[in-house]
TIRO-2110 file (N, C-alpha, C; in Angstrom, 1 decimal):
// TIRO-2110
69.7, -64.3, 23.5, N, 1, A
68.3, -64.1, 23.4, CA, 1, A
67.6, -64.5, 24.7, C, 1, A
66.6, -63.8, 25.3, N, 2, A
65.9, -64.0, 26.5, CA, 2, A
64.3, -63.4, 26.1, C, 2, A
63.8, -64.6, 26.2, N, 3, A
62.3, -64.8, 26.3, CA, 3, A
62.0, -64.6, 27.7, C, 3, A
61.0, -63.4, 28.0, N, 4, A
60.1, -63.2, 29.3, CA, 4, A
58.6, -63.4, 28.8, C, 4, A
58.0, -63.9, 29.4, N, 5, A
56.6, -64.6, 29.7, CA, 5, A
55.9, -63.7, 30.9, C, 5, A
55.4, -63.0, 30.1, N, 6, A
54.3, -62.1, 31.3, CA, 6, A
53.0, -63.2, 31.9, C, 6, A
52.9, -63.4, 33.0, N, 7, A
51.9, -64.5, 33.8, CA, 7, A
50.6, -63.5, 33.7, C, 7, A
49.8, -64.2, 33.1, N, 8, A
48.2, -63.9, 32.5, CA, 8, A
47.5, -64.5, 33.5, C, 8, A
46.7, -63.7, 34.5, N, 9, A
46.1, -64.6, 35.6, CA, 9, A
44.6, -64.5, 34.5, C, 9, A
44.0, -65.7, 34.5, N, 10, A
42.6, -65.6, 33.6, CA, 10, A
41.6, -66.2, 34.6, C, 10, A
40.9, -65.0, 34.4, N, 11, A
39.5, -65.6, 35.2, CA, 11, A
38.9, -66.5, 34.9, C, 11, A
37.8, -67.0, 36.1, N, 12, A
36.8, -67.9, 35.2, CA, 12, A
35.9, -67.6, 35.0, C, 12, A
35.4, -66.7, 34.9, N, 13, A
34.5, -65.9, 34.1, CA, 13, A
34.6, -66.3, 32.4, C, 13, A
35.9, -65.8, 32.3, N, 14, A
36.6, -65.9, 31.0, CA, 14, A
37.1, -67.5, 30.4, C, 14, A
37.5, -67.9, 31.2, N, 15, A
37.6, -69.4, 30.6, CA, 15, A
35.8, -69.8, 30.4, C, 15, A
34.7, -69.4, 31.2, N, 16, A
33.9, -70.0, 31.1, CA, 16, A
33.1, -69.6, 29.6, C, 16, A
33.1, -68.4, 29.3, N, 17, A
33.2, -67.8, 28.2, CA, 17, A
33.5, -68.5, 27.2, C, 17, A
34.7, -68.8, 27.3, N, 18, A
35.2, -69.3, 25.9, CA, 18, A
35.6, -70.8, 25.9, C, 18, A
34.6, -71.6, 26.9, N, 19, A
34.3, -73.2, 26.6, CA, 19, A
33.0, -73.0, 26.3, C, 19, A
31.8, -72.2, 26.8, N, 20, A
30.6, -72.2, 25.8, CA, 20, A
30.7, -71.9, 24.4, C, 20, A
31.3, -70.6, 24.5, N, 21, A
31.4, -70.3, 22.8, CA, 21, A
32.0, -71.4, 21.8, C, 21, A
33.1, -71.7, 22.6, N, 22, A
33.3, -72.9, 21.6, CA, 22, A
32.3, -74.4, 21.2, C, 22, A
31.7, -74.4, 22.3, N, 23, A
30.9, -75.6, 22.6, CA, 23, A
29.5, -75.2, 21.4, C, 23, A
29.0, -73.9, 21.6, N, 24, A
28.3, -73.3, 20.6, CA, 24, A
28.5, -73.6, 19.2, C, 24, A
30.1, -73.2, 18.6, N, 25, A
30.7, -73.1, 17.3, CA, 25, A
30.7, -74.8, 16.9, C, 25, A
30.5, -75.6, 17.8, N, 26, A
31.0, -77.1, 17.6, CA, 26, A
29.9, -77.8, 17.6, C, 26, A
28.6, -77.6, 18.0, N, 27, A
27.3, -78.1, 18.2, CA, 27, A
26.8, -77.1, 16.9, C, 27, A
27.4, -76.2, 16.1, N, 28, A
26.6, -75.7, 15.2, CA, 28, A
27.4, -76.6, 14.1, C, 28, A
28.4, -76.8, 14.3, N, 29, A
28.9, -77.9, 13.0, CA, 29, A
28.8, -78.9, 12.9, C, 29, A
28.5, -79.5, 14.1, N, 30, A
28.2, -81.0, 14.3, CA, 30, A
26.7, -81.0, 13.7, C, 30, A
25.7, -80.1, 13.9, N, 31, A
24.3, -79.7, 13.0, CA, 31, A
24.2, -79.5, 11.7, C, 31, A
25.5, -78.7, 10.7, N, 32, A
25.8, -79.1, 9.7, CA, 32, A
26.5, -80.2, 8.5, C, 32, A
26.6, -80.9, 9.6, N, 33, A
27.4, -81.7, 9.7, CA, 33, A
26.4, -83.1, 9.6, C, 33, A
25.3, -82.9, 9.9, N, 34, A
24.1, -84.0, 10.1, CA, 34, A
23.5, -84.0, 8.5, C, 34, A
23.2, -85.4, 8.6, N, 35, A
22.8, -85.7, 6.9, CA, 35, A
20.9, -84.8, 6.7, C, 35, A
20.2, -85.0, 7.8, N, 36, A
18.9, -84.6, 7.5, CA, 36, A
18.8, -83.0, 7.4, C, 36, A
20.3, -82.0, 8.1, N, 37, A
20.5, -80.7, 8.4, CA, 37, A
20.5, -80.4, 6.5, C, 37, A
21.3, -81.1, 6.1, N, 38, A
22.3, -81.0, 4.6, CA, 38, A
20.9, -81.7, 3.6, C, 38, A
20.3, -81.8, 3.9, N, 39, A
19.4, -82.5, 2.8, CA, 39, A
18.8, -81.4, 2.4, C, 39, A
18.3, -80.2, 3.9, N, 40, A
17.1, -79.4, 3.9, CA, 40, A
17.9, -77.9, 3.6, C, 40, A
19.0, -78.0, 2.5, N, 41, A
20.1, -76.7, 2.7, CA, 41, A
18.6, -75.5, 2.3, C, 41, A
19.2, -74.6, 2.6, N, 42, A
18.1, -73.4, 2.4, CA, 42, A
17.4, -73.1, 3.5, C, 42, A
16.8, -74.3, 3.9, N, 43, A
15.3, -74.4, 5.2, CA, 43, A
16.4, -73.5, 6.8, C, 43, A
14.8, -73.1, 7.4, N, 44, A
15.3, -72.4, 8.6, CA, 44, A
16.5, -73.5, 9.3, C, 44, A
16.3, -75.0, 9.7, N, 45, A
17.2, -75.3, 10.5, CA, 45, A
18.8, -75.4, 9.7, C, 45, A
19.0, -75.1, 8.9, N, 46, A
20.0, -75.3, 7.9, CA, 46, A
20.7, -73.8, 8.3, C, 46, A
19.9, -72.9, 8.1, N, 47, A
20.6, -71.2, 8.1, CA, 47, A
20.9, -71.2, 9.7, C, 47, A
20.0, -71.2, 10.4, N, 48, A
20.0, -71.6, 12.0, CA, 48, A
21.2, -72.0, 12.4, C, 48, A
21.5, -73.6, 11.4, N, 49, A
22.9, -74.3, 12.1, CA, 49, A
24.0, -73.7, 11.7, C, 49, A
24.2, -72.9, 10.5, N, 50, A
24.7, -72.2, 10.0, CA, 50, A
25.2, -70.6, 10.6, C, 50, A
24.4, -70.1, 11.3, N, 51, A
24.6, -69.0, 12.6, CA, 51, A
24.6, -69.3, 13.4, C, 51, A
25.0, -70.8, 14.2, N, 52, A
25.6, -71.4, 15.4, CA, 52, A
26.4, -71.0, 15.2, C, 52, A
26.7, -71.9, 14.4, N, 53, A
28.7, -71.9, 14.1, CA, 53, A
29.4, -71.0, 13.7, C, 53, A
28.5, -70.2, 13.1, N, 54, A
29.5, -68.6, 12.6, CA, 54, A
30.1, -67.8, 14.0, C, 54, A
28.6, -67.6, 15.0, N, 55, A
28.3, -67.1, 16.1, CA, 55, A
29.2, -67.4, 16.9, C, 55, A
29.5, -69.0, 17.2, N, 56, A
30.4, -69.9, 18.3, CA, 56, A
31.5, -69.5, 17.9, C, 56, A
32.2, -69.6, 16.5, N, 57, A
33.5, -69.3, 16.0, CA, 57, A
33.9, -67.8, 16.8, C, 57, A
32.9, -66.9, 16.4, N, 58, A
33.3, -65.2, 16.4, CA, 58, A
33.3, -65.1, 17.8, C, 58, A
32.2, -65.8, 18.8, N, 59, A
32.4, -65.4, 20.0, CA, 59, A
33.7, -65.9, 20.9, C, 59, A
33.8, -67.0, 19.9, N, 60, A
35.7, -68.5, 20.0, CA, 60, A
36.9, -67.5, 20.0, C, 60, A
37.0, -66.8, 18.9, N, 61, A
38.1, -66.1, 18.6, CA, 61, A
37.9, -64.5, 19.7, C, 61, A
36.3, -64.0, 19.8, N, 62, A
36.6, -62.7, 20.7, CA, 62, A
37.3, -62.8, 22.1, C, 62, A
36.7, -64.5, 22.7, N, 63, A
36.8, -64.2, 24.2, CA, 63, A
38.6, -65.1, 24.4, C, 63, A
39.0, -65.7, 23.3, N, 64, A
40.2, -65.9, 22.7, CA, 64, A
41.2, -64.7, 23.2, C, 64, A
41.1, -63.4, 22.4, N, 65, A
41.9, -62.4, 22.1, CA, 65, A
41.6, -61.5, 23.0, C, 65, A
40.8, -61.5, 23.6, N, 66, A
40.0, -61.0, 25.1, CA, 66, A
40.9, -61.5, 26.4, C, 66, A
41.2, -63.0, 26.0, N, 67, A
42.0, -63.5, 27.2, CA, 67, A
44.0, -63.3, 27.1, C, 67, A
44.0, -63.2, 25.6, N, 68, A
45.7, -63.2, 25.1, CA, 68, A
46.0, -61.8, 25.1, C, 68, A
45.0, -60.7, 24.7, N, 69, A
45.8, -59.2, 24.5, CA, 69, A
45.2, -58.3, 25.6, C, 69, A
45.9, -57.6, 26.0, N, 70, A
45.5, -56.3, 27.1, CA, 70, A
44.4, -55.6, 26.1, C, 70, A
44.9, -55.5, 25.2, N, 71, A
43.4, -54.4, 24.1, CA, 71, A
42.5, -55.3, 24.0, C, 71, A
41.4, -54.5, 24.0, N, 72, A
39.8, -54.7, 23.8, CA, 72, A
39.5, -54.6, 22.5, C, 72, A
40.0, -53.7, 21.6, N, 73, A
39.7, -53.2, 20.3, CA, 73, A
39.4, -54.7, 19.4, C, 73, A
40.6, -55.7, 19.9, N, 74, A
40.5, -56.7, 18.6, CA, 74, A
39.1, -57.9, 19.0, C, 74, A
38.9, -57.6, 20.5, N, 75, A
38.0, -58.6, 20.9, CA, 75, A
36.7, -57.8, 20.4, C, 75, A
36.4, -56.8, 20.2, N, 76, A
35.3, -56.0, 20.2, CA, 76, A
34.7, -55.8, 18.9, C, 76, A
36.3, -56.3, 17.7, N, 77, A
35.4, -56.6, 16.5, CA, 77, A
34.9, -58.1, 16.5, C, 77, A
35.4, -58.7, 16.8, N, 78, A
35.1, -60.3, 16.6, CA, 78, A
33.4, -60.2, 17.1, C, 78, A
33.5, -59.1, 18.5, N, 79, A
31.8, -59.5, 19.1, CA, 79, A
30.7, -58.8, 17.6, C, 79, A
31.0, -57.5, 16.9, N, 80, A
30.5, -56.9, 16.3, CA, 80, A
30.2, -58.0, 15.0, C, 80, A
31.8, -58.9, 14.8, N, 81, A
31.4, -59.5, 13.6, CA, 81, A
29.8, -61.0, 13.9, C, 81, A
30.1, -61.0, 15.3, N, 82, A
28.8, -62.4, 15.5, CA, 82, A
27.5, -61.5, 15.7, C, 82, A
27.1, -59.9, 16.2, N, 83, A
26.1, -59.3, 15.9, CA, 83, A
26.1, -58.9, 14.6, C, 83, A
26.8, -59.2, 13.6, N, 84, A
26.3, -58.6, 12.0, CA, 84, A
25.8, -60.3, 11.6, C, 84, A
26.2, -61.1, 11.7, N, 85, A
26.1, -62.7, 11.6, CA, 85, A
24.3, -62.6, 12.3, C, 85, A
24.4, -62.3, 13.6, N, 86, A
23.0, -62.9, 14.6, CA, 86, A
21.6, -62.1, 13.7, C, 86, A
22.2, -60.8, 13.0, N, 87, A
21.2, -60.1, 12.2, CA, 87, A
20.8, -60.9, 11.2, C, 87, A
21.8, -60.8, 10.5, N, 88, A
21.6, -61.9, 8.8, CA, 88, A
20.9, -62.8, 8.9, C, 88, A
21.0, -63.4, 10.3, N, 89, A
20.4, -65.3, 10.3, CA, 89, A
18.7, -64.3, 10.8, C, 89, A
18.4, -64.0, 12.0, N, 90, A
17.4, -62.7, 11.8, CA, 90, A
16.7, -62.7, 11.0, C, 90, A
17.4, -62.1, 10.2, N, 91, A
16.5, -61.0, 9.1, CA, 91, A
16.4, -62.3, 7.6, C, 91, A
17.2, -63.2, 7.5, N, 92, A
17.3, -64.5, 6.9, CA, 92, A
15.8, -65.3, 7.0, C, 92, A
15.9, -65.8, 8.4, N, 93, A
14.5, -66.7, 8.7, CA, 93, A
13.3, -65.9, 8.9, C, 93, A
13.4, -64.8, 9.2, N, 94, A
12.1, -63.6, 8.6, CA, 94, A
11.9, -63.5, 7.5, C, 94, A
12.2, -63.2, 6.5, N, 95, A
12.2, -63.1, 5.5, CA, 95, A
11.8, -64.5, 5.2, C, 95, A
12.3, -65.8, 5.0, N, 96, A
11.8, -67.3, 4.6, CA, 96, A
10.6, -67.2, 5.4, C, 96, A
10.4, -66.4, 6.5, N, 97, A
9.0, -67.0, 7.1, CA, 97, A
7.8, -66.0, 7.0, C, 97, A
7.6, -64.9, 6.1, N, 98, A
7.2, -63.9, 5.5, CA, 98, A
7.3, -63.8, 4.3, C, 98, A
7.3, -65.0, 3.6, N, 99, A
7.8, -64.8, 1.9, CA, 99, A
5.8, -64.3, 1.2, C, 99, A
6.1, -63.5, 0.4, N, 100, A
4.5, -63.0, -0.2, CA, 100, A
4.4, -64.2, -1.3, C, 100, A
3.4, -64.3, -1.6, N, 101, A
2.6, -65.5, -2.8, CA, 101, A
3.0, -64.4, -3.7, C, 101, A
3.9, -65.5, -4.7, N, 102, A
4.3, -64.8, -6.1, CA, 102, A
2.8, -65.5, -7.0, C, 102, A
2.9, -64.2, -7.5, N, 103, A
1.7, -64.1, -8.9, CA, 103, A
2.1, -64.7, -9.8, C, 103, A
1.2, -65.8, -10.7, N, 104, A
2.1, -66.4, -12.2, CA, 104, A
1.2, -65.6, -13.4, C, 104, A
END
């Protein structure tokens, strides 16, 4: 059996990349993770801390598989999956901050 190890020269572009993103995913959990974040579940900083972390994770794993595989294809869903995430939180806190006076 003979294992070859192809030498991955990685930018730092790319390392830089993917110590923010993580730093992002980890300051959105540590937000979740806060007793006054968890009291106000629903409220904008709740959904907010909630698409840190989704966001940090998805950009964690793209710039991840970005640095490990020659294809782009698997980095390029991970970026797609944190812009359907950046929408939701979006269109989430619009909506909570646009809500119409319900009629009784």
């Amino acid at each position: 059996m003979e294992w070859r190890v192809e030498s991955m020269a990685i930018s730092a572009e790319q390392f830089v990349v993917l110590v923010l993103s993580i730093s992002c995913g980890v300051l959105g959990a540590f937000l979740l993770a806060h007793k006054g974040v968890r009291m106000m579940r629903g409220g904008l900083l709740y959904r907010l801390s909630m698409g840190l972390a989704a966001v940090g994770i998805a950009l964690s794993l793209s710039a991840g598989a970005r640095m490990l595989s020659s294809d782009s294809a698997i980095a390029d869903v991970f970026l797609v999956v944190a812009l359907v995430v950046l929408f939701y939180i979006g269109h989430s806190a619009w909506m909570s901050a646009h809500q119409m006076p319900v009629e009784a």
